[in-house]
C-alpha positions as CSV (number, residue, x, y, z in Angstrom):
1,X,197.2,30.5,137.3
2,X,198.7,27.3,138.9
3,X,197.4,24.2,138.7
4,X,197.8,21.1,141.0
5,X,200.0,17.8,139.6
6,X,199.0,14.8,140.9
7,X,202.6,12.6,140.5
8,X,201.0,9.0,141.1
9,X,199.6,6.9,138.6
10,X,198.0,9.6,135.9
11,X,196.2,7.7,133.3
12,X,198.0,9.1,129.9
13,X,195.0,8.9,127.7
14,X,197.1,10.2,124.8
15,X,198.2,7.4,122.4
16,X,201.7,6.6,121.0
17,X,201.0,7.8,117.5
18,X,199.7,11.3,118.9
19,X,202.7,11.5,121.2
20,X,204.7,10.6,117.8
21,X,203.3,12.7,115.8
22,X,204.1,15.8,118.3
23,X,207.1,15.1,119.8
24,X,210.6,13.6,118.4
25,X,213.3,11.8,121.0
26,X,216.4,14.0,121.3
27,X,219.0,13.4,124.1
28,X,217.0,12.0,126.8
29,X,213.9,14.5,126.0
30,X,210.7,15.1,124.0
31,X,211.5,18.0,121.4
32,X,208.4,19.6,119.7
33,X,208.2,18.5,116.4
34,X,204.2,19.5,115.4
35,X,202.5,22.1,116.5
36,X,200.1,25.5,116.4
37,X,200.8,28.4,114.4
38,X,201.2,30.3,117.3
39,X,203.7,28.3,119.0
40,X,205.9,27.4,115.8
41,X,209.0,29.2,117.9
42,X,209.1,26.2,120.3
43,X,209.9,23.9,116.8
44,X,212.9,22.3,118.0
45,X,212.9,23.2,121.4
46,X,212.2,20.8,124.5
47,X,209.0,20.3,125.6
48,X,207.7,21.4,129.3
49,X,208.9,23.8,131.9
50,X,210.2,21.9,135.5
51,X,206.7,21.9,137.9
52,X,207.4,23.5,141.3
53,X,207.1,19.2,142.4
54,X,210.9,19.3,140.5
55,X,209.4,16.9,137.6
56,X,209.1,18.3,134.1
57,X,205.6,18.6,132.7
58,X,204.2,19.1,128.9
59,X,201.6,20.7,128.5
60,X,199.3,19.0,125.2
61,X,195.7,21.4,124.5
62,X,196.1,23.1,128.2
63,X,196.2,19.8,130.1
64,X,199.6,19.5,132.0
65,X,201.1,15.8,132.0
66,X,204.2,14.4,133.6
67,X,206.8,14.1,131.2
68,X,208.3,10.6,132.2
69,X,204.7,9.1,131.7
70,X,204.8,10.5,128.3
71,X,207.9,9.1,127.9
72,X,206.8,6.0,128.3
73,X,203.9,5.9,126.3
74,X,205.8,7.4,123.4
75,X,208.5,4.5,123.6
76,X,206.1,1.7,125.0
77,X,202.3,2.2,124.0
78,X,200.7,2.3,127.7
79,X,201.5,2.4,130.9
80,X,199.5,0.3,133.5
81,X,197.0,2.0,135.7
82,X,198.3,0.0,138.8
83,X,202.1,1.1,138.5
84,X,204.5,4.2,139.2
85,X,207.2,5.4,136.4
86,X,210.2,5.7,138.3
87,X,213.2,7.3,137.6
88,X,216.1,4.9,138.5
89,X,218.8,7.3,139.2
90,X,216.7,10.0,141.4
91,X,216.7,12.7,139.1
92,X,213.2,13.5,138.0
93,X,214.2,15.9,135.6
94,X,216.8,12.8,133.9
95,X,213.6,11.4,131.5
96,X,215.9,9.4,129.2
97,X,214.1,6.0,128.5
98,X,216.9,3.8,129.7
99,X,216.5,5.9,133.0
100,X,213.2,4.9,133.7
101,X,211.4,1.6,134.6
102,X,207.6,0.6,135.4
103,X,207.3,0.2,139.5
104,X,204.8,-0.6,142.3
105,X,204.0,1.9,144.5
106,X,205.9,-0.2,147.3
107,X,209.2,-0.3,144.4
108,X,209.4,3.3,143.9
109,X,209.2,4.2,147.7
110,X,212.3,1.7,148.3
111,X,213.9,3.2,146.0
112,X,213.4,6.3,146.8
113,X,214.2,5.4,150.8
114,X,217.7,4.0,149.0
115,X,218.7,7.2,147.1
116,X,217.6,9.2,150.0
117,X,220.1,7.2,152.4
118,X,217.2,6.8,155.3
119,X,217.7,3.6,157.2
120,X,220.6,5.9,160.0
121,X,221.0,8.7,161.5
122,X,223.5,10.1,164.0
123,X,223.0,9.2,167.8
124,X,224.6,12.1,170.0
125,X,224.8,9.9,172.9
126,X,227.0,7.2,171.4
127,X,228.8,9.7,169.0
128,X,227.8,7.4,166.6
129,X,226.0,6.5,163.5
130,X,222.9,4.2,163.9
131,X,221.3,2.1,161.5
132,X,217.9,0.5,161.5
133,X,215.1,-0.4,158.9
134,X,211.4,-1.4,159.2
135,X,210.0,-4.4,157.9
136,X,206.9,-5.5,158.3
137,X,205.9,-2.6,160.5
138,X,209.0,-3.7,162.8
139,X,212.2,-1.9,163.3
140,X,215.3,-3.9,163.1
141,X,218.8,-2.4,164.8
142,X,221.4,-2.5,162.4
143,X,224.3,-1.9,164.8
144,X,225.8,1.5,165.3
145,X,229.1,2.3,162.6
146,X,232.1,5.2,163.5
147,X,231.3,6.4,160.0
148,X,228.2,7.3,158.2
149,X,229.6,5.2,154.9
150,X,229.6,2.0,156.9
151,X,225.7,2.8,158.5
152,X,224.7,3.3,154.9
153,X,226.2,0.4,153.5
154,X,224.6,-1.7,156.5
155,X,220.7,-0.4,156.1
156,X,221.8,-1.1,151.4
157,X,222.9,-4.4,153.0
158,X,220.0,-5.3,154.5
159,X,217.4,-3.6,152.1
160,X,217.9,-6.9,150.0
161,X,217.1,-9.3,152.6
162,X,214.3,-7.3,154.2
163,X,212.9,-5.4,151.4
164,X,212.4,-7.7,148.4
165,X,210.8,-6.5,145.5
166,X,210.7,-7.6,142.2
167,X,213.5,-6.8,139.1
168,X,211.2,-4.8,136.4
């Protein structure tokens, strides 16, 4: 039986000291470190399977939670309603603490946008690569580049003057 994951702001209503009692840190991951007599042959192992979404999740009594969140509660205590986990490198199966940070919604789709290299594409007219980003609900031409390195580096350029966000 699937189940659908909502990957926005879950409230983690589990607290720190039940997420310490269950799990220990290891490399980057939660291990299991407490659990049923049933499942003592996952002692040791890490916790969760990857969701079809490409995020791990841990299952605790049946209920299916986003690893990174739980991650963050284990290390920090909560996790504000209002914010996004995100994963600063890309990789939402990397849950390492020093990986992730506490976002906006806005943050975390900038930084997606910025890992995913939108801002150009290739124009067949010109034979060229194009670059552009919105602000504001405006687009703003970038210029066009011969190669898709110096496109890039003009829509990373101008994602700090046109997209400011704030330094968690």
């Amino acid at each position: 039986m699937g189940y659908n994951l909502v990957m926005q702001a879950n409230k983690i209503t589990l607290e720190q000291s039940l997420l310490k009692e269950l799990f220990d840190y290891k490399n980057g991951q939660l291990v299991w470190k407490k659990l049923s007599l049933k499942k003592i042959y996952l002692l040791g192992q890490v916790a969760g399977a990857i969701h079809h979404s490409g995020y791990r999740t841990i299952k605790i009594n049946d209920i299916p939670y986003p690893a990174h969140r739980l991650m963050w509660v284990y290390h920090n205590g909560t996790i504000d309603e209002n914010l996004q986990i995100d994963h600063i490198n890309g990789d939402k199966t990397d849950n390492s603490i020093e990986n992730l940070r506490l976002v906006t919604a806005q943050e975390n789709a900038f930084n997606r946008s910025r890992l995913n290299a939108k801002g150009y594409t290739w124009n067949k007219k010109t034979n060229k690569w194009q670059a552009q980003i919105k602000a504001n609900n405006i687009f703003k031409y970038l210029g066009s580049f011969l190669t898709e390195q110096e496109a890039r580096n003009a829509y990373l350029k101008a994602v700090t003057t046109y997209h400011k966000i704030r330094i968690v």
